[in-house]
C-alpha positions as CSV (number, residue, x, y, z in Angstrom):
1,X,-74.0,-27.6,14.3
2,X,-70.6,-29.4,15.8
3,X,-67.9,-27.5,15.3
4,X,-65.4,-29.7,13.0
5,X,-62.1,-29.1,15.4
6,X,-64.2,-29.9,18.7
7,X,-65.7,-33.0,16.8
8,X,-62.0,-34.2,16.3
9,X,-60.7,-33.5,19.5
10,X,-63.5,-34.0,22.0
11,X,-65.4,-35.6,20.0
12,X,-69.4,-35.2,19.4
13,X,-70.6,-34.6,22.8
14,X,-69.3,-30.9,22.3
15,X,-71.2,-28.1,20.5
16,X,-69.5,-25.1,18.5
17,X,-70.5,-22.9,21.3
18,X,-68.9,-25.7,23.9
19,X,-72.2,-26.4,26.2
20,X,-72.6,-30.1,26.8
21,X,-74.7,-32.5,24.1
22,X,-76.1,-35.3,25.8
23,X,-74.6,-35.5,29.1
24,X,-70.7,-35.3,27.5
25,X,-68.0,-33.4,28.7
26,X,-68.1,-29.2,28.3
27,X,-64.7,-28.2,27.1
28,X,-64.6,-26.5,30.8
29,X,-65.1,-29.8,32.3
30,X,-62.1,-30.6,30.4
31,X,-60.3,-27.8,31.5
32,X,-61.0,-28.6,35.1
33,X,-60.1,-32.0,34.7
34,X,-56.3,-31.0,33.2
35,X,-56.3,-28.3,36.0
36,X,-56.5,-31.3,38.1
37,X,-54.2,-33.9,36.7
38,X,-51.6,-31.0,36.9
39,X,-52.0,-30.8,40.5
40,X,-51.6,-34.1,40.8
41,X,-48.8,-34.0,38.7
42,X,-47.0,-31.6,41.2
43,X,-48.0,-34.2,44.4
44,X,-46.0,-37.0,42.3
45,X,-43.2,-35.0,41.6
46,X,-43.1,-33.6,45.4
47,X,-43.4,-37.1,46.1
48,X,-40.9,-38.9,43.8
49,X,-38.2,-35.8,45.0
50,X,-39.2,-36.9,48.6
51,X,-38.6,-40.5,47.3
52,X,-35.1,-39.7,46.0
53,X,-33.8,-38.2,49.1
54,X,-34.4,-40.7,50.9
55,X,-32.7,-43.2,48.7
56,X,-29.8,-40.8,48.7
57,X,-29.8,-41.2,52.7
58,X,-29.8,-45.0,52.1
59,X,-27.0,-45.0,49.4
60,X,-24.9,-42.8,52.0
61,X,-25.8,-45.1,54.6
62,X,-24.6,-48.3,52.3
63,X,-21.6,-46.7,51.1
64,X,-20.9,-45.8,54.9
65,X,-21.1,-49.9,55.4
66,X,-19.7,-50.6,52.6
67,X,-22.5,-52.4,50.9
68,X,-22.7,-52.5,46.9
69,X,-25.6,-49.8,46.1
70,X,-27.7,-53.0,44.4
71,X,-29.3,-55.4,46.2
72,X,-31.3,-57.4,43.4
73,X,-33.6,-58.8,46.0
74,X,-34.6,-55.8,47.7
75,X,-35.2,-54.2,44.3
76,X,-37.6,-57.8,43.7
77,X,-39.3,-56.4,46.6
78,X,-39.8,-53.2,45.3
79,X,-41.3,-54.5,42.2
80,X,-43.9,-56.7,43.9
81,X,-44.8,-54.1,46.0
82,X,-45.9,-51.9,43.3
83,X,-47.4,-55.3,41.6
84,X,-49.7,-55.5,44.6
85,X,-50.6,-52.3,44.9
86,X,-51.5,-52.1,41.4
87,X,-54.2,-54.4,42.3
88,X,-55.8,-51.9,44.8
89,X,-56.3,-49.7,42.1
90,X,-57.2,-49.4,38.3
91,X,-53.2,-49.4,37.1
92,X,-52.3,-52.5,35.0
93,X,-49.4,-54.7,36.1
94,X,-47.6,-53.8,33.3
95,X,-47.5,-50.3,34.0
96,X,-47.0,-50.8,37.7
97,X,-43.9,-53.2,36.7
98,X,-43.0,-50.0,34.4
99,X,-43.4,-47.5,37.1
100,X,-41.5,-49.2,39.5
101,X,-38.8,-49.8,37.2
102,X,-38.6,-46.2,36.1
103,X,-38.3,-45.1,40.4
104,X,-35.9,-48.0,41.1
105,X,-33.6,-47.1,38.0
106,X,-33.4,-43.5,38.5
107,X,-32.8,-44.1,42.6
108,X,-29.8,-46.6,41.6
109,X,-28.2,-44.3,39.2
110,X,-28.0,-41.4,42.1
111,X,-27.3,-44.0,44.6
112,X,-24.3,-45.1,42.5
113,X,-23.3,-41.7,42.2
114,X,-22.1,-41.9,46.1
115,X,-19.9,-45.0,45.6
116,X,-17.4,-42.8,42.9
């Protein structure tokens, strides 16, 4: 018999006693598979940190010119860059667009940090 909560939650290719019913996820599977996305949750955040200092370098280095810390076309750029990778890859250009939006927003705001 399916156990009600696993039913809900997993859905029915989980028994009570959470071995696999035809060829469906085991709630270990599962558990592997979260163990993995939080790994590669750490590799974004190491990555987006990595991301940020180096915008930081830039807003220094555009404050040092005495450049404005926008530059709408470079941030177009930055957009269709994520745009095309999107299509390299099973991410929607709507998320992509929303992703890249997200980085470039949070890089300006500490960028314009530098220009106070």
């Amino acid at each position: 018999m399916i156990d009600e909560r696993n039913k809900l939650f997993y859905g029915e290719d989980v028994k009570a006693d959470n071995t696999r019913l035809s060829g469906g996820l085991s709630l270990t599977d599962i558990d592997e598979l979260r163990e993995m996305i939080e790994n590669i949750d750490r590799e974004i955040v190491e990555l987006i940190a990595t991301r940020m200092e180096v915008a930081d370098e830039l807003g220094k280095e555009k404050n040092r010119l005495e450049k404005g810390h926008r530059d709408p076309d470079v941030e177009s750029k930055v957009v269709e860059r994520y745009l095309a990778l999107s299509k390299e890859v099973d991410i929607s250009e709507e998320d992509a667009r929303k992703i890249a939006s997200t980085i470039l927003e949070i890089s300006l705001e500490r960028q314009k940090k530098l220009f106070r």
